[in-house]
N, C-alpha and C positions, 0 to 999 in steps of 0.2 A: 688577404686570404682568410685569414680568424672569423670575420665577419660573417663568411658564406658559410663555415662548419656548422652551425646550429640550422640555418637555413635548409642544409643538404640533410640534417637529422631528420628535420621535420619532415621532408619531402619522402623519405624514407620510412618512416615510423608510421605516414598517411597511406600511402602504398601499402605496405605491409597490412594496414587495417582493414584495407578495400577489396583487400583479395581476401582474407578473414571474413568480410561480410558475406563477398559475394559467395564463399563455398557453404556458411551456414547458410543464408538464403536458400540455396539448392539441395542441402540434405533437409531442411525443414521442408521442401515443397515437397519433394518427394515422400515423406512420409507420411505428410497429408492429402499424396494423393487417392482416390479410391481404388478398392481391388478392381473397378473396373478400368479406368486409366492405367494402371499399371499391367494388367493383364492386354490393355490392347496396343503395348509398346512392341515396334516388332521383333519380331522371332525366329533368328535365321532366316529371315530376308522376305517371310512372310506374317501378315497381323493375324493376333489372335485374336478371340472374343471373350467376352465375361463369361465364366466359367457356370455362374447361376442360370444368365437368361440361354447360354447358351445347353443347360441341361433341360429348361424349360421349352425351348425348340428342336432339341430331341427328339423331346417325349412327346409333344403335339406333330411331330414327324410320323413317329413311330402309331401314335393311335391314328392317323388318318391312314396310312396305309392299311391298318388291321380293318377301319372303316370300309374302304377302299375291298381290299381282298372278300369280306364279308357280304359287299354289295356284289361282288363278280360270283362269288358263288351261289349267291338268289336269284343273278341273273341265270347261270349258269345253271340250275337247279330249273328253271323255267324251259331249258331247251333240254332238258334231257327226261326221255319218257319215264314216268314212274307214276301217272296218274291213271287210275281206273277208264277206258274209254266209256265203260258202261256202268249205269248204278241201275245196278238188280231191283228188280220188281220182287216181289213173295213167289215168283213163279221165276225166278231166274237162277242161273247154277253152271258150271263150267261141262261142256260135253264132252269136252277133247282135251287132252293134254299134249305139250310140246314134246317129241319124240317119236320112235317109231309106234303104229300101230297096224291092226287091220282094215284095208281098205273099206270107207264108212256105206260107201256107195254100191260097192260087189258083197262085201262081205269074204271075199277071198285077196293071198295075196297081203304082202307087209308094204308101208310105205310107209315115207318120214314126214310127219306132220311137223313143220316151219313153226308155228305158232300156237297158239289157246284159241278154241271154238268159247266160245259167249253164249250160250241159248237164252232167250229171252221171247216176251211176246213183240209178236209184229208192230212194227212201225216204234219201237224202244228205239229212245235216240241216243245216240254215239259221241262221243267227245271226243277232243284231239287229247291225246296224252302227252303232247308239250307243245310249247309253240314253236313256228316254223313255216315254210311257203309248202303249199302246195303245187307238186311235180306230176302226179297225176290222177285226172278224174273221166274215168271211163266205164265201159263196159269191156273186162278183162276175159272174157272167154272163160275158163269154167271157173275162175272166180268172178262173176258176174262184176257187179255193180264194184268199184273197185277204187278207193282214194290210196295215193301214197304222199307221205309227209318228209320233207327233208329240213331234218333241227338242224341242221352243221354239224360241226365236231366230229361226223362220220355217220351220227344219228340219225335213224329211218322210221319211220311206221306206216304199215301197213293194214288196211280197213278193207275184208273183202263180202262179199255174198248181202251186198246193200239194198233196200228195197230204195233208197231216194239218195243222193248226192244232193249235198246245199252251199259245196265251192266248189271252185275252178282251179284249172291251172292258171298258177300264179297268181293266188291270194294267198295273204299272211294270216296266219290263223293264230289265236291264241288258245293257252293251257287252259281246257276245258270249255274251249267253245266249242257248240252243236256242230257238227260238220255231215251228219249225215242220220238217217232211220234204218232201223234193222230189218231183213229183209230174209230172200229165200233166192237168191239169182244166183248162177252159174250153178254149177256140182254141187247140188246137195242135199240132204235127206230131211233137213227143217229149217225153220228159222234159226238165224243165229247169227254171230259179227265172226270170222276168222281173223281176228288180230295179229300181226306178228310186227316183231321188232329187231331192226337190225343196226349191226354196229362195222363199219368197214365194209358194209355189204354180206357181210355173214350173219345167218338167222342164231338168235340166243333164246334163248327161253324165257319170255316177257314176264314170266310171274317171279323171276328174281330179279325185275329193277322195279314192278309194279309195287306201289306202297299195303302194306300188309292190309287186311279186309278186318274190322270187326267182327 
């Protein structure tokens, strides 16, 4: 039995070493591993991510959306009226304003003017004041010659007393295309465009979304 004591030492003493090795092996790997290795150990039962690349997809998160929001409101800015339909001649000037006035045709008598009269010379052409289909191109009875604009959103424009229509129902119009020439048809005392703009279907007063005049 004496013979095996030394044997059984060894055996013992090698053991003892191997578990020695193998637990510095694993505290050395681990400290050589990177913050990103160690960051993507999991985490309560879900993985994390490198705490750098993952502030750097953030933030290219976060600027595309501001991208994003920036783009919706140019588009957005595109459908909602706020562009002059008409640029003024040397001879052009506002005749009518939004609110009540006295009726322009009797002279007697109060009525609520919907919109901005435009007076200009004949055949001055008209632009859409945002983009949108057009819903209707007719002759409207005492507003004559008569386009209406539907941008979405609830957004309306209305183009009356035309001397020429140049779209149809149901073409898309863009922000500042010709859509029509200035005229004298239906109800009225001169030339001029009757503009008005609605929102929900109720008339607002177009010079507070129109873009300020020089």
């Amino acid at each position: 039995m004496k013979f095996r004591s030394p044997l059984r030492k060894f055996l013992r003493c090698s053991a003892a070493l191997l578990i020695t090795a193998i637990l510095a092996a694993s505290l050395l790997s681990a400290a050589a591993s990177s913050p990103k290795e160690r960051a993507s150990a999991p985490l309560t039962g879900r993985r994390s991510f490198d705490i750098i690349s993952g502030n750097e997809l953030f933030e290219a998160e976060i600027t595309l959306s501001l991208e994003e929001i920036k783009a919706r409101k140019d588009d957005s800015d595109e459908y909602i009226p706020h562009v002059w339909p008409v640029r003024f001649s040397d001879h052009g000037y506002i005749s009518s304003e939004f609110g009540p006035r006295i009726d322009p045709v009797t002279g007697e008598g109060t009525e609520f003017h919907g919109g901005v009269d435009l007076a200009d010379q004949p055949g001055t052409k008209i632009h859409a004041s945002a983009s949108g289909t057009v819903t209707e191109a007719k002759d409207s009875s005492g507003f004559g010659l008569t386009i209406l604009i539907d941008h979405g959103n609830g957004y309306e424009t209305r183009y009356s007393h035309c001397n020429s229509l140049l779209v149809s129902v149901g073409d898309t119009v863009s922000q500042g295309q010709i859509i029509a020439t200035m005229g004298a048809t239906g109800r009225v005392t001169g030339v001029h465009l009757d503009f008005r703009v609605y929102v929900d279907g109720e008339a607002i007063d177009p010079l507070t979304v129109l873009d300020a005049q020089d």
